[in-house]
N, C-alpha and C positions, 0 to 999 in steps of 0.2 A: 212409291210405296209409302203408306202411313208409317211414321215416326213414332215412339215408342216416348214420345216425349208431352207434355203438359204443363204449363204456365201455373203456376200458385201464386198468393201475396210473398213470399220468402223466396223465390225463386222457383229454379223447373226440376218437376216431376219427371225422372228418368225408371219406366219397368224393367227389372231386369229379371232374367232367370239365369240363375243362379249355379253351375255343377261343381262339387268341390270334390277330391282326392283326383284332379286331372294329371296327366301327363308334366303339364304347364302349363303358368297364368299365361292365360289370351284371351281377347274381345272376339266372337267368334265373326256372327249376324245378326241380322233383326228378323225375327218371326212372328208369325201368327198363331198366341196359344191357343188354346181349346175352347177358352171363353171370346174367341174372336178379337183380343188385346194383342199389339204388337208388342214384342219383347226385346231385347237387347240379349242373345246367348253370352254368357259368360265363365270362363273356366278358371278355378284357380287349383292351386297342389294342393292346399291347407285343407284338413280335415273340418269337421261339423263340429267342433267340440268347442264350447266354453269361449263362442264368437271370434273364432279364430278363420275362418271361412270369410265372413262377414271383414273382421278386420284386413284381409287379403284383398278383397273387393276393395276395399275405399282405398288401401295403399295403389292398386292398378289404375283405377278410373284416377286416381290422384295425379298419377305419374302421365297418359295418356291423355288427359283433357289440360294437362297443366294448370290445377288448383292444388291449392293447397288443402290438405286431408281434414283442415277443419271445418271448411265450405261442404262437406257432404256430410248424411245424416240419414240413415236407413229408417224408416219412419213409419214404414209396414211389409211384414214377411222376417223380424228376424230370427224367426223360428223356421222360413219357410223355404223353398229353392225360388220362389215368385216372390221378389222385395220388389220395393218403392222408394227410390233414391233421391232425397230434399237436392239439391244443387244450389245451395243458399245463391243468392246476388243479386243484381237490377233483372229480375225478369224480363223485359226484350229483350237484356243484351247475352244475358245468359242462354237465352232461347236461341239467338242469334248463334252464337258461338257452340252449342251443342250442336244447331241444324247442317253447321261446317263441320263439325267432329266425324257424325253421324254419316257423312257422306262416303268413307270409306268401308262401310259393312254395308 
């Protein structure tokens, strides 16, 4: 399956989409949206108000990729359910080490 992932100069570009007022934070699967883009499901409790959704997200991937919250950087969609997640670091290795994350969904 294509990977939901891409290499920048600042590190890797992770698409997520996005569902906020879930049940519970959880990393679901990787899909294929509408535009033929693989995505990363993602679910968290936090409502849509005042990046608090958004903040939920980077605290999870935080906790779950083991980075620290200030290596990530939403960078497109944070009005959206479809973001764009910076993964600041050395790009291979960061790529590397996603590609191992990534193998559980």
């Amino acid at each position: 399956m294509t990977l939901p992932i891409r290499k920048s100069d600042d590190g890797v570009l992770l698409d997520i989409r996005l569902s906020p007022n879930a049940a519970q934070n959880r990393i679901e699967t990787i899909f294929i949206d509408g535009e033929g883009r693989p995505r990363l499901k993602v679910k968290v409790t936090a409502v849509p108000e005042k990046g608090k959704a958004n903040g939920a997200l980077v605290k999870l991937l935080s906790k779950s990729i083991k980075h620290a919250r200030g290596s990530f950087d939403i960078i497109a969609g944070k009005l959206d359910r479809n973001k764009t997640v910076l993964v600041k670091g050395d790009p291979s290795e960061t790529e590397a080490e996603l590609k191992l994350w990534l193998e559980q969904f």
